[in-house]
C-alpha positions as CSV (number, residue, x, y, z in Angstrom):
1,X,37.5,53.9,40.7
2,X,35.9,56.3,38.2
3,X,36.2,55.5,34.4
4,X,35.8,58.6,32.0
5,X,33.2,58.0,29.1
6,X,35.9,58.6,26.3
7,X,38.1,55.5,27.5
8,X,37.2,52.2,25.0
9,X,36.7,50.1,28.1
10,X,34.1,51.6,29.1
11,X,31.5,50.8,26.1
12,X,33.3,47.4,26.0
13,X,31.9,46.7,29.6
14,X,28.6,45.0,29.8
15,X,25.5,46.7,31.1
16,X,24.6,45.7,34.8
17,X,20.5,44.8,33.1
18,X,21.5,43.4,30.0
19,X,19.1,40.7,29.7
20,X,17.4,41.6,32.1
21,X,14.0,43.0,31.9
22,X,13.6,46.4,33.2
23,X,10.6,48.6,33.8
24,X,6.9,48.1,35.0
25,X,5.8,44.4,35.8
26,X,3.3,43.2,33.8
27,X,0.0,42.4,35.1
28,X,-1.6,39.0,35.8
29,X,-4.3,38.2,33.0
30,X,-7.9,36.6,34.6
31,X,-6.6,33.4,33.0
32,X,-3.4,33.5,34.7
33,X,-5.3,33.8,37.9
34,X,-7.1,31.1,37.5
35,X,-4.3,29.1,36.5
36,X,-2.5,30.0,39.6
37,X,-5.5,28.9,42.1
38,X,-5.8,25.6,40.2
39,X,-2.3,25.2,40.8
40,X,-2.3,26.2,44.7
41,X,-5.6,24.4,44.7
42,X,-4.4,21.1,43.7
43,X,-1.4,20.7,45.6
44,X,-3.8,22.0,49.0
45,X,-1.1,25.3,49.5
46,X,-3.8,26.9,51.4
47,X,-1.8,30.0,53.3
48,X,-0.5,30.6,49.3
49,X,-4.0,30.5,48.0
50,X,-5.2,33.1,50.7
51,X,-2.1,35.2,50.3
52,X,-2.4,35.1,46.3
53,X,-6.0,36.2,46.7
54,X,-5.4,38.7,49.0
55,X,-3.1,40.2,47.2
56,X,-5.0,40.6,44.4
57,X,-8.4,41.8,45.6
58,X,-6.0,44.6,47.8
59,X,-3.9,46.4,46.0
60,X,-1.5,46.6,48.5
61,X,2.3,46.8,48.1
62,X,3.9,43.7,49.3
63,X,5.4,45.7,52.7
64,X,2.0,46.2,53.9
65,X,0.1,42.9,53.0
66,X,2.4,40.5,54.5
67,X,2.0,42.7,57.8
68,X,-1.7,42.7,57.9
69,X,-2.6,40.9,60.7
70,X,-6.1,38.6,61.4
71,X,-7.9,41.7,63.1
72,X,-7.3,43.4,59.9
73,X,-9.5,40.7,57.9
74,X,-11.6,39.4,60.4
75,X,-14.5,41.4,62.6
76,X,-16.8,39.2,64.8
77,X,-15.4,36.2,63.9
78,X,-16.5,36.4,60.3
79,X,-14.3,37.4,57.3
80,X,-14.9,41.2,56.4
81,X,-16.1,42.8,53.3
82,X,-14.3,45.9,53.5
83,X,-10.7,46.5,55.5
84,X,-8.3,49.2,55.7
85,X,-5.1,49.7,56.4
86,X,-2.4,52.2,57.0
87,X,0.5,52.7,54.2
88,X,4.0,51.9,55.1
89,X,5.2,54.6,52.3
90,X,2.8,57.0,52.5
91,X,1.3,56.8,56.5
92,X,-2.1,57.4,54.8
93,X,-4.7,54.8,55.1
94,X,-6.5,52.5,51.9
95,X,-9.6,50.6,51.9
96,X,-9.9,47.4,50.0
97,X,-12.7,45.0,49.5
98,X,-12.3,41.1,50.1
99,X,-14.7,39.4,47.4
100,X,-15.8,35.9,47.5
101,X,-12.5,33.8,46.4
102,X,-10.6,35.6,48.9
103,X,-13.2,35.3,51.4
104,X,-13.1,31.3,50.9
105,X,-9.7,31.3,50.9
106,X,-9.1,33.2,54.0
107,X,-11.5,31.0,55.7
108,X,-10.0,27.9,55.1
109,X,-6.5,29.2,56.0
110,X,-7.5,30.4,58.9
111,X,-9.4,27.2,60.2
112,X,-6.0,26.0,59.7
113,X,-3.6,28.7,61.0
114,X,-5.4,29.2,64.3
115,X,-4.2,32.3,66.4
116,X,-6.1,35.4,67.8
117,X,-6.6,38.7,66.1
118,X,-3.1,40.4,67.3
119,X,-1.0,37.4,65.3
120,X,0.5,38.0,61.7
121,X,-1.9,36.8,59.1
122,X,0.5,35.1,57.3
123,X,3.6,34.5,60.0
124,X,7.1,33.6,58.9
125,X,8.5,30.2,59.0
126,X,11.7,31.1,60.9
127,X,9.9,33.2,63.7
128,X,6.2,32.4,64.3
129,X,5.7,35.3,66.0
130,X,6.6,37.5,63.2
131,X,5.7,38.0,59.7
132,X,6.2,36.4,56.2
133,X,9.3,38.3,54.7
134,X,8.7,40.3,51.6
135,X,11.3,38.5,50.1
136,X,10.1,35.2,50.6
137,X,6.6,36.5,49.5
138,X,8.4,37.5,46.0
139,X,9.9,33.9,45.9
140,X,6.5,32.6,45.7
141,X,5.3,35.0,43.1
142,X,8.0,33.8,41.1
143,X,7.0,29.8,41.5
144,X,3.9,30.5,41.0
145,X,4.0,32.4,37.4
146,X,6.6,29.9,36.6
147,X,4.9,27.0,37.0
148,X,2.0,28.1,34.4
149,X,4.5,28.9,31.8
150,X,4.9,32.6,32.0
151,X,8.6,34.1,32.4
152,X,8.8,35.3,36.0
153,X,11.2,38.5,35.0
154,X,8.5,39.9,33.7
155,X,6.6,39.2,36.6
156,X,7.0,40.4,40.4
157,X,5.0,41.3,43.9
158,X,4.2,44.5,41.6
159,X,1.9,42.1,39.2
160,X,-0.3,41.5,42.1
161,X,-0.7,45.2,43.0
162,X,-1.5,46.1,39.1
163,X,-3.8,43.3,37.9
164,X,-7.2,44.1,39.5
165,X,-6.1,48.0,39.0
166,X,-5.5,47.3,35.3
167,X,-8.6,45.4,34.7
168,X,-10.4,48.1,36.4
169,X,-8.9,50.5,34.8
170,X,-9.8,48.9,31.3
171,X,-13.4,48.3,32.2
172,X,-13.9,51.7,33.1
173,X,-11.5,54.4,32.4
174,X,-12.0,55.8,35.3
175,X,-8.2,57.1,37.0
176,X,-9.3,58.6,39.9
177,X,-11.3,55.5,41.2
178,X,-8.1,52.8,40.4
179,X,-6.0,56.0,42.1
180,X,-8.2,55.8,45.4
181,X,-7.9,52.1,45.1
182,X,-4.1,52.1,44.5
183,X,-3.7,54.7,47.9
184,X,-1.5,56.9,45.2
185,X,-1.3,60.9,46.5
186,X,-0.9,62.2,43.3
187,X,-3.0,60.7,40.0
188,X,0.3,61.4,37.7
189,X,1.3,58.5,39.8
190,X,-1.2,56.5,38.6
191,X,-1.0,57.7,35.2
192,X,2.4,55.6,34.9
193,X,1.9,52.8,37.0
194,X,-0.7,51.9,35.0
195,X,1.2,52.9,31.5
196,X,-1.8,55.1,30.2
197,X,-0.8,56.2,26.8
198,X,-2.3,58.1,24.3
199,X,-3.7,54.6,22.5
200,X,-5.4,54.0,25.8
201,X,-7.2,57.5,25.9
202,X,-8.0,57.7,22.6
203,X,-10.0,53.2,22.7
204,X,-11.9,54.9,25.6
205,X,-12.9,58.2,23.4
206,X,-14.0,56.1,20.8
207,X,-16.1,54.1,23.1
208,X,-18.1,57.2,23.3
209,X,-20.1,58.2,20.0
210,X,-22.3,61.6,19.9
């Protein structure tokens, strides 16, 4: 049932996001990384360190990491360097690089997980045969910001997608590079997933002196 705007009830109601927070997630600082793989480390959650890793070193959006599968990582029996993938939202592919912590990581989860090249990387628990959900994949973002002391609502699956985007970004200024990265089509895109402002163009400006 419709409520008209004039009718007192209608600013009496509470707002569906009140309290909650709303917007961009925020990205994961270096320390918070390294907080997290102390944590994962310690209590030997090796599929959780490869997956956090992963997910920072590719970018990707949570539907497409959780569906990579071991051919996509692994080439000859080694770990690759470089791997791409095809976009579930925009069916165009992205290259990502797989640096030394992920590497490791990936290693040891795999020495553990088994499996040939056509399984899930990371399979579910409920089917082995398929892969980890991307809603269970958000529940363990969330435990894992939580339990180094940052509030998880203003932290998602997102945070992991931004945070090696953002520090790039921030090193170099350069858009169009942390747009290839990110697989955006369009660099406004990029623009306001990264929430470039005019404070942010005018530090890298001044970074420049003639």
């Amino acid at each position: 049932m419709g409520h008209s705007d004039l009718d007192p009830a209608v600013h009496e109601r509470r707002p569906w996001n009140a309290g909650q927070h709303v917007g961009p997630k925020r990205p994961l600082k270096p320390r918070d990384i390294w907080a997290i793989r102390f944590y994962l480390d310690e209590h030997k959650r090796l599929r959780d360190r490869a997956l956090f890793d992963l997910a920072i070193d590719s970018k990707l959006r949570g539907c497409d990491l959780v569906k990579l599968r071991i051919s996509d990582v692994v080439s000859g029996g080694q770990i690759r360097n470089r791997a791409t993938v095809i976009q579930q939202k925009t069916g165009r592919p992205v290259q990502f690089e797989i640096m030394t912590e992920a590497g490791r990581s990936l290693e040891s989860w795999l020495q553990r997980r088994g499996g040939t090249i056509l399984d899930f990387l990371f399979p579910s628990r409920i089917d082995y045969r398929g892969h980890l959900s991307t809603r269970q994949y958000a529940r363990l973002v969330d435990e894992w910001v939580t339990t180094i002391g940052i509030d998880c609502r203003e932290y998602g699956t997102h945070s992991m997608r931004r945070t090696k985007a953002s520090l790039i970004y921030k090193a170099t200024g350069n858009l169009r590079a942390v747009q290839i990265l990110l697989g955006h089509t369009n660099i406004e895109n990029t623009v306001k997933y990264l929430g470039v402002d005019v404070d942010d163009a005018l530090t890298l400006s001044e970074r420049t002196d003639i």
